[in-house]
N, C-alpha and C positions, 0 to 999 in steps of 0.2 A: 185804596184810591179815594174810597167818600170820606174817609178820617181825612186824608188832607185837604181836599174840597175844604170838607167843612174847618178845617184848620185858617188855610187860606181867609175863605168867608170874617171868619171871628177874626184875622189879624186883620183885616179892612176895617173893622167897627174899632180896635184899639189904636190907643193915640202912632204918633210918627216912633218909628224906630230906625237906628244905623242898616244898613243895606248887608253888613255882617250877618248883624243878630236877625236880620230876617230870613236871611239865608239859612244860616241854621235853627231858624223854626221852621221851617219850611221842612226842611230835609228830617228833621224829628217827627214831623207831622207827618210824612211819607213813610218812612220805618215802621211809625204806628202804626199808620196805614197797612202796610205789607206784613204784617205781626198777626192783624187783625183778621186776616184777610186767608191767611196761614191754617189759623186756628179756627174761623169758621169752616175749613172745608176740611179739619182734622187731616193733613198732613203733615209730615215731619220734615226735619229742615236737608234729610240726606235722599228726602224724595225727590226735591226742588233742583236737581241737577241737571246742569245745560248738558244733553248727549255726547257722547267722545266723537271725535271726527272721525267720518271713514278709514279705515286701513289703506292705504295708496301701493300698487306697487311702481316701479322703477322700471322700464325697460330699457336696456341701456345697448345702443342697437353703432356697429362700428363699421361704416363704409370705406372700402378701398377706390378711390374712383380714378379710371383712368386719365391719364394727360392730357388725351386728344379731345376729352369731351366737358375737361375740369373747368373752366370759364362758364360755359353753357349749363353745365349742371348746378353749378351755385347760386347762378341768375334764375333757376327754374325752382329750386327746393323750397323757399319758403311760401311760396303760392301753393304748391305739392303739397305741404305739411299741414297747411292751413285748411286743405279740403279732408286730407284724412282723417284729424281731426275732431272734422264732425260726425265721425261714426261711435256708435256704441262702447262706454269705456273707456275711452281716448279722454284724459284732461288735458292735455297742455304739451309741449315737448322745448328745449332749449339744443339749438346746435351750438358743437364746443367744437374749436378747430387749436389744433397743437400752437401754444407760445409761437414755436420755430418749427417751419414747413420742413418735410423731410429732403424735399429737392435742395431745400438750400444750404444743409449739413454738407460739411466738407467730406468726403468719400472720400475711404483708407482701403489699399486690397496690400493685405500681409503677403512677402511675397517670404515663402523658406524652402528649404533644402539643405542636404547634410551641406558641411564644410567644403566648400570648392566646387562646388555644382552648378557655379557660372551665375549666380542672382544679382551681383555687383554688377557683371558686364551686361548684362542683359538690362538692368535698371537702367544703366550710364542712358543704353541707345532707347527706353523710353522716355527719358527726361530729353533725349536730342531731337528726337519724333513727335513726343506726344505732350512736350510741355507741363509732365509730371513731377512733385517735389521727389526725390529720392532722399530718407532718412533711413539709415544704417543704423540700427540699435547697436552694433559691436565696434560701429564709429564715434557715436556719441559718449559711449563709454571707453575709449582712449582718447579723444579731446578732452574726457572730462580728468581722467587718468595723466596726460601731460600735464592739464593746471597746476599741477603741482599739489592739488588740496587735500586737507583729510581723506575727502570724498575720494580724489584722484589715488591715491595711495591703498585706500582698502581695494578699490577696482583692480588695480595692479595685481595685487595677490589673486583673485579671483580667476584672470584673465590667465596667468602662468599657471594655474592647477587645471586650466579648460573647464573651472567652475560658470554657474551660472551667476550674474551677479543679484541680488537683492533686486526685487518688483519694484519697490518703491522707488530703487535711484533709477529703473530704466524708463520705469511708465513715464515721468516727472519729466526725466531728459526730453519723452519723445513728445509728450504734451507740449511742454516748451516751447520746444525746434517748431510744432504747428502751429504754435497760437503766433511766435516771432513771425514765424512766414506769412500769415494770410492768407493761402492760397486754396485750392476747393480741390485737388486731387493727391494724396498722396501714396507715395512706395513705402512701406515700412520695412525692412530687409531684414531676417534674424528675427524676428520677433513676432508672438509669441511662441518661446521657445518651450514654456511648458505649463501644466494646468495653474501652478500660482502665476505667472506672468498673465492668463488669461483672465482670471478672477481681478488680478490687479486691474489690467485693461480697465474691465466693467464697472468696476469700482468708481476709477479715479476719471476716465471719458466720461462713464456713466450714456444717454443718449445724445451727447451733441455731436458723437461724430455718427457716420454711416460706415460700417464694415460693409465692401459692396465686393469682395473679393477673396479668396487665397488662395495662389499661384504660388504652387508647390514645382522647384526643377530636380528630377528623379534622375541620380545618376550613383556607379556604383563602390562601393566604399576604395577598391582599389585604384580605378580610376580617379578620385578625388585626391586621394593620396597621394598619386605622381604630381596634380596638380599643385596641390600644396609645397608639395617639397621644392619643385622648382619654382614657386612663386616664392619662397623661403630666401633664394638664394639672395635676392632683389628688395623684398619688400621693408625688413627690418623686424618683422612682425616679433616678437618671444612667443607667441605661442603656435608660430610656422615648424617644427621641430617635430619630431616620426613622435614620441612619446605627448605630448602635448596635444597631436592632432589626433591619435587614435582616441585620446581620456574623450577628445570632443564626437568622436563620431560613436560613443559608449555611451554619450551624454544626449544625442539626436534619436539615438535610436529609442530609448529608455521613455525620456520626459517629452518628445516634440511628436512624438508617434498621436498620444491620445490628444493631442490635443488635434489634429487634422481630423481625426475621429469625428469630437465634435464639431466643428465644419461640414465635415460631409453630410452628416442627417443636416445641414442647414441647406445644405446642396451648395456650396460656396466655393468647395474646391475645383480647381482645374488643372490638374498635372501634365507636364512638355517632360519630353526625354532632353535630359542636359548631357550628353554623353556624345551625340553629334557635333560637327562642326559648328561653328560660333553663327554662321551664318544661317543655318536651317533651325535651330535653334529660335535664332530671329523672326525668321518669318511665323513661327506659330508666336510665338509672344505677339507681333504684330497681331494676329489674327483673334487673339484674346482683348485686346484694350479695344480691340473695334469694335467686335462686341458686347465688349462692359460699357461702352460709351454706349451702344445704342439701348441698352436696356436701360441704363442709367436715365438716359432722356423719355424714355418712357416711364419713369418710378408713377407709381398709383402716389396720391396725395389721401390722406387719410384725413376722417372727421367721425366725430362720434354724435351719437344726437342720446337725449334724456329723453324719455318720452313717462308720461306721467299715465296711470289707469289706472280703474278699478280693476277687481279681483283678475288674475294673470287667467284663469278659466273663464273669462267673457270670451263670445266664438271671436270677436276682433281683437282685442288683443292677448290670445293664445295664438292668430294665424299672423298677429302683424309681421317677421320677417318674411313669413311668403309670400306675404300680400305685397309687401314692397320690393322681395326681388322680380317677382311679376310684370310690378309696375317700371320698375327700373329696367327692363331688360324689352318690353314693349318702346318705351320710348327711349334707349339711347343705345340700345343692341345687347345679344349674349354675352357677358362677362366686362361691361364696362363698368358695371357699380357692384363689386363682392358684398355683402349683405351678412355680419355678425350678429346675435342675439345674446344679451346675458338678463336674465329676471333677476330683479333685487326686490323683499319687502320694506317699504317702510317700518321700524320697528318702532322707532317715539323720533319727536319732533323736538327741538329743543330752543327756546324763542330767548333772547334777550328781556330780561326783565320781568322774565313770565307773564310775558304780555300772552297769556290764551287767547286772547278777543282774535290775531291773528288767523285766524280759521283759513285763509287762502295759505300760508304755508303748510298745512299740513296734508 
């Protein structure tokens, strides 16, 4: 720093120069400076390192919060975050709330059971009641089958062996038929019929829709049998016929079992005996959409928060989710705000243009 001083100094005694070249005496006279200054105090130039930033960790913390108090709660959280904040450890935190709210996903409840176990009639009088879409997966695949098309033609084969058809042409169909309709509730009938229709599902929905249901009607291979056969007489069906319907209920039993499997550990199933008359039948169906409506209107609205700290073993942010189900459940009651926890390290920071000087993003 006194090299350039005195640099400085002396360029004031010499004649005028461009505002360039004094700039870079300047900045040579400060390097000297800094050179000088280096080697008076015998240090080396890998000693002269600006410190690494703290290690940060991540807590990454996932709120369920109920309906009845979801307004109220998001008007109270950032004042709330702001005072926790200031305890020991606490940097900073960012609330993220989903693109697309979950209430506003259009809810699908799969309704299946073997062949003739009444899921078609049963749909009919919830679309007449409850102002639900009803999409047939075994319908859209012979509307797509009369087109006349490629498509329709290999369907055709499928549909006469009581095969299942290809994921890709049923998920695609049934996507379709929702997106063309619009509407926020639907019946998916027949489908999914087995663990690749279910994968496809996930796949190709992916989360924009809500599975909020499946409404399984349990009735017995014999019984379904007469049904068919006499729905056979009328319907036109090719695959109403004693051999064609048995390959399908070989085919229900096989590939549609594991898949209600995995529903149940989701808790999602809910089974009616289809075997009763068409009217008792009804009344529990009735008794099922009223309360998938009622829980539906209660779905929790979910929000994640980032919460930035030092070392995850400081006492505050090791206790931060208890500290905040505490606090959530003091001020808005037991079980209105669920309370997840996941710890993340910061392991490197990665800056545009290695701009390091950024030291608040790390």
């Amino acid at each position: 720093l006194r090299a350039a001083i005195a640099s400085f100094r002396i360029m004031r005694l010499t004649p005028p120069m461009g505002f360039c070249a004094f700039r870079r005496r300047l900045a040579g006279a400060a390097v000297a400076g800094a050179g000088t200054a280096v080697c008076s105090l015998g240090l080396t130039h890998a000693q002269i390192v600006e410190p690494p930033a703290q290690k940060k960790t991540i807590q990454e913390v996932s709120l369920l919060v109920d309906s009845k108090v979801e307004g109220d709660f998001y008007h109270w959280l950032p004042g709330y975050l702001k005072k926790l904040l200031e305890l020991p450890g606490l940097l900073g935190a960012k609330v993220l709330q989903p693109a697309s709210r979950e209430a506003d996903k259009p809810s699908v409840v799969f309704v299946l059971g073997g062949p003739g176990a009444g899921k078609g009639t049963q749909c009919a009088k919830m679309v007449d009641e409850y102002g639900y879409v009803h999409l047939s997966a075994g319908d859209l695949l012979r509307a797509e089958k009369a087109s006349g098309s490629a498509q329709g033609k290999m369907i055709a084969e499928y549909i006469k062996e009581g095969k299942i058809v290809p994921v890709e042409v049923t998920v695609k169909l049934l996507i379709d038929a929702m997106a063309s309709d619009g509407g926020k509730r639907f019946l998916v009938d027949g489908f999914p019929r087995n663990t690749n229709n279910l994968s496809g599902w996930h796949k190709v929905a992916g989360s924009g829709l809500h599975v909020a249901g499946v409404l399984v009607y349990d009735c017995p291979e014999e019984v379904m049998e007469e049904r068919l056969l006499a729905r056979g007489v009328t319907s036109g069906r090719s695959d109403d016929n004693l051999e064609s319907i048995r390959k399908r209920f070989r085919t229900f039993d096989l590939e549609t079992k594991p898949v209600l499997d995995y529903y149940k550990h989701q808790g999602l199933v809910h089974t009616i005996d289809g075997t009763r008359p068409v009217a008792e039948v009804w009344a529990d169906s009735q008794a099922y959409v009223q309360a998938l409506e009622a829980t539906l209107a209660q779905r929790p609205t979910a929000l994640k928060l980032h919460v930035h700290a030092t070392s995850a073993e400081e006492p505050f942010v090791a206790n931060l989710a208890a500290r905040m189900e505490k606090d959530f459940a003091s001020r808005w009651g037991e079980g209105a705000v669920r309370v997840e926890l996941s710890t993340f390290t910061a392991l490197r920071s990665l800056k545009a243009f290695d701009l390091e000087s950024l030291r608040a993003f790390d």
